[in-house]
C-alpha positions in Angstrom: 51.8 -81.6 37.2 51.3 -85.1 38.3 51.0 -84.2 42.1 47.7 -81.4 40.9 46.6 -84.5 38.9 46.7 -87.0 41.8 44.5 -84.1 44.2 47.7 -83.0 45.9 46.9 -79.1 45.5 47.4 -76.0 42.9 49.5 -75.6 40.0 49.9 -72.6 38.0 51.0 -73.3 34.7 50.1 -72.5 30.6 46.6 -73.5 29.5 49.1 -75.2 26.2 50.2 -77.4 29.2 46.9 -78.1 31.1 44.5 -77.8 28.1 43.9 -81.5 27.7 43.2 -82.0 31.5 40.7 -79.5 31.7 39.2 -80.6 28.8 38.8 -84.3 30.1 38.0 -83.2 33.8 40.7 -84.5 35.4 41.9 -80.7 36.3 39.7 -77.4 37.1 40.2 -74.2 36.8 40.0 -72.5 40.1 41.1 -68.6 39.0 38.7 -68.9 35.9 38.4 -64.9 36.5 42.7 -64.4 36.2 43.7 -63.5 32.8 47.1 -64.4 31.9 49.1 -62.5 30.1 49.5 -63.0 26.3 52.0 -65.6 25.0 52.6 -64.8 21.4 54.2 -67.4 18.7 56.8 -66.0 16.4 57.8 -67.7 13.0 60.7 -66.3 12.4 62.9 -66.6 8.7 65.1 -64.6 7.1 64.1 -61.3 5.4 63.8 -60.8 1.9 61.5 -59.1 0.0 59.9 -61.9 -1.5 58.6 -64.3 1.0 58.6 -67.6 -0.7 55.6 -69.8 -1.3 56.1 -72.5 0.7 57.5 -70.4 4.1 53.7 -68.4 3.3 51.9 -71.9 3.1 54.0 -73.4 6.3 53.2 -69.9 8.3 49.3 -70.2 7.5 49.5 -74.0 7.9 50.9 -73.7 11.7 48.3 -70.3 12.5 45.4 -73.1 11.4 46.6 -76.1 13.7 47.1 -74.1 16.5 44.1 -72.4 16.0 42.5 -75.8 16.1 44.3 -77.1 18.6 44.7 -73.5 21.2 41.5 -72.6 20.7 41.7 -69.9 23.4 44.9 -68.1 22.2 44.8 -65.1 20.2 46.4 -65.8 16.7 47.0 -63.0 14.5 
């Protein structure tokens, strides 16, 4: 990434990674029209038929940072 940084070409890479850069200006977006495929997030636990509390809590607490902080990903 640090040779796209320092004007030395392309990269293609996640928006997770690039996010930031965009953000400040120091990278563009030159395929704005591409659209990625999706990259989905798993939380995985064991199965049971009672989900506990605080694995319920953790799930929803990581969907609503990422959400804040991947604004442009699909969280579901």
């Amino acid at each position: 990434m640090s040779l796209a940084l320092d004007g030395h070409g392309l990269l293609l890479r996640s928006r997770w990674d690039v996010h930031e850069h965009l953000q400040s200006g120091r990278l563009q977006a030159v395929m704005a029209e591409y659209t990625p495929p999706p990259a989905h997030i798993h939380a995985v636990y064991p199965h049971s038929r009672h989900v506990p509390r605080r694995i319920s809590l953790f799930v929803a607490h990581l969907k609503a940072s990422l959400g804040e902080r991947l604004p442009y990903a699909a969280l579901t």
